[in-house]
C-alpha positions as CSV (number, residue, x, y, z in Angstrom):
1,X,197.8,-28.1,203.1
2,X,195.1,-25.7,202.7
3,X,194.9,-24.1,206.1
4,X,197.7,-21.8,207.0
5,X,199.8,-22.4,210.4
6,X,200.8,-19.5,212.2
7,X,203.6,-21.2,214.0
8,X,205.8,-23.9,211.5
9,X,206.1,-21.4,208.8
10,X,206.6,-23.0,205.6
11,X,210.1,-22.5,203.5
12,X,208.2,-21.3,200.4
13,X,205.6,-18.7,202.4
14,X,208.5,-17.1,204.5
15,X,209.2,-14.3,202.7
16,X,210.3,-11.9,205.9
17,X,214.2,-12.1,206.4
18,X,213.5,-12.9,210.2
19,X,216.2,-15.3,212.3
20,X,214.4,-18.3,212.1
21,X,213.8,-18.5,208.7
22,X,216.9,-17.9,207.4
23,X,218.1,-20.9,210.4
24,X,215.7,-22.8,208.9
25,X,216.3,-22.3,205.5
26,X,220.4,-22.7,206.6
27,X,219.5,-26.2,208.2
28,X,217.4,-27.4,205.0
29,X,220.2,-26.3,202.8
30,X,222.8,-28.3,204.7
31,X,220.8,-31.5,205.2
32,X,219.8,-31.1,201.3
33,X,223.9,-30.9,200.7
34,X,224.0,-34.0,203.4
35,X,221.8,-35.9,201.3
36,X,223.2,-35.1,198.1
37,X,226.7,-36.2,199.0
38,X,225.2,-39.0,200.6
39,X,223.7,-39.9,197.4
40,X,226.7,-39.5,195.3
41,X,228.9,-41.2,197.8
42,X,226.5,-44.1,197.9
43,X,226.3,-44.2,194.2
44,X,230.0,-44.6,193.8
45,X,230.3,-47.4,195.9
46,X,227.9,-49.1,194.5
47,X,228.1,-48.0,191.1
């Protein structure tokens, strides 16, 4: 974790509004919303 890659750019270190962070950050948000209602959907089934 201490050595910088140049090429898969991590979410917190991407500052720069370029394309493929913000697709990047777009596809983490929506598999974090997946998860979430995953969770919550899982949790009322069970629960």
């Amino acid at each position: 974790m201490d050595q910088p890659r140049p090429t898969p750019v991590p979410p917190g270190a991407a500052r720069t509004p370029t394309p493929e962070g913000r697709g990047q950050l777009f596809l983490v948000g929506i598999v974090a919303i997946a998860l979430a209602v995953l969770v919550v959907a899982l949790m009322a089934l069970i629960g």
